[in-house]
N, C-alpha and C positions, 0 to 999 in steps of 0.2 A: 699588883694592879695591872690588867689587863692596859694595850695602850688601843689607838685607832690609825686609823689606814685613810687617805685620800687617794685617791685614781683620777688624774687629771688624764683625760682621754680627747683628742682632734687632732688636727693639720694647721699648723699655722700658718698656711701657704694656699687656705682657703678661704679666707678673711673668718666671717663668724663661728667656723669650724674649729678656731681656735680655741674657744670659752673653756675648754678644758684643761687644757695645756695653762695659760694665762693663769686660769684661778690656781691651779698647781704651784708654779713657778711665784706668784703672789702669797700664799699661804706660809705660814708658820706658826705654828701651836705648840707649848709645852703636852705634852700625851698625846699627840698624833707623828706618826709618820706621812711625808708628802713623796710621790711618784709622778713625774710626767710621764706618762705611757706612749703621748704620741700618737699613732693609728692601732697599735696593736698592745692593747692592754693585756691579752692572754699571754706574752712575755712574761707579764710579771706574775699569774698565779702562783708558780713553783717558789716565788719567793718570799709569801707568803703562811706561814706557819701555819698550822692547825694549831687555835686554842692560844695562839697571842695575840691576838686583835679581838677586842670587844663589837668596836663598829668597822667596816667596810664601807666609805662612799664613794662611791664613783660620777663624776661629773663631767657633764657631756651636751653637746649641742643637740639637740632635739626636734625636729620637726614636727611639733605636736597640733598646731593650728589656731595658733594664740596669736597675741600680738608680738611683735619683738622684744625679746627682753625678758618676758613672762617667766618663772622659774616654777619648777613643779616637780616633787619626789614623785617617780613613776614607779607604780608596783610592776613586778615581775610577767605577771598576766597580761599586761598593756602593752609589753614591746610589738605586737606584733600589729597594733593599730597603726604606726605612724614610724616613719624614716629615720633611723639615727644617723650623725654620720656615717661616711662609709671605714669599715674597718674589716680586716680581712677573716673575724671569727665575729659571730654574730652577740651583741653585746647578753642578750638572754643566755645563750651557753657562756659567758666570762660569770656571769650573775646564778647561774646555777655551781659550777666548780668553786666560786667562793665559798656559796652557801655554807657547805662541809664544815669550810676552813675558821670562819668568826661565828659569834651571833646573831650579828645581822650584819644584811648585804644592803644599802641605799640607793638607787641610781638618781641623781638629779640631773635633771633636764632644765634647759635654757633655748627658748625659741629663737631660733638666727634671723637674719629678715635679710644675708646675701652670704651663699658660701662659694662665691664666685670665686676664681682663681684668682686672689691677689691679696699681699699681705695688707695686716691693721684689721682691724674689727670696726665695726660701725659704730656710733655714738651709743645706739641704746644697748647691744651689749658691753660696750665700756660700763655703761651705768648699772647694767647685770651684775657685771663682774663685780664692780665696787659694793653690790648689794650683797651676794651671795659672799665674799670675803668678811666682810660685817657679822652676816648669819652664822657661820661659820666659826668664829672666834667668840661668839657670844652664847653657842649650842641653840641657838633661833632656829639653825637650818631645822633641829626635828616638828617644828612648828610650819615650816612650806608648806600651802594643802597640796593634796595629792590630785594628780590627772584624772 
């Protein structure tokens, strides 16, 4: 049996920029692996297998134009409307070299509301966080709507 993959991806040295990192470092699941990626999740491709991972998701702060908090699977087509955090390979190329490698690739997005320079996250992605951790152990997340 195929297992699954999370890609926890941010700064946690940018307050909301963290949500990725966080829900990483918070997650544990029987049939998933967890990865903090930090700003550069294209590190980890190569560690990835071809054909052992069923799911790919990668979780990440989003500036998509919601209210704070808001969580939403972002299809592949869409990165190019709205700011992800910054990372030094663009999160659509991390999302297409997956592709290859799983069956499917997920990105979820969480709207920041301060990626200021300074640690902690704000209240309502705290309350993200403990949302999408939820989702996430219960297979809800594939119920998020989409962007």
């Amino acid at each position: 049996m195929k297992k699954n993959i999370l890609l926890g991806v941010g700064n946690d040295i940018r307050g909301d920029d963290a949500i990725g990192e966080e829900v990483a470092r918070g997650f544990e699941r029987d049939g998933w692996d967890v990865e903090d990626c930090g700003t550069m999740p294209e590190n980890f491709i190569p560690h990835i297998e071809e054909g052992i991972y069923q799911e790919v998701v990668i979780v990440d702060a989003a500036n998509m134009g919601l209210e704070p908090g808001e969580i939403r699977r972002v299809p592949r087509d869409r990165l190019g409307v709205f700011t992800m955090s910054t990372h030094a390979l663009p999160l659509s190329l991390v999302m297409d070299f997956l592709a290859g490698k799983a069956e499917t690739v997920t990105l979820i997005g969480i709207q920041p509301k301060d990626m200021s320079l300074r640690e902690g996250m704000t209240p309502e992605l705290e309350r993200a966080k403990g949302e999408l951790l939820e989702l996430l152990m219960t297979d809800g997340w594939k119920d998020i709507p989409w962007l």
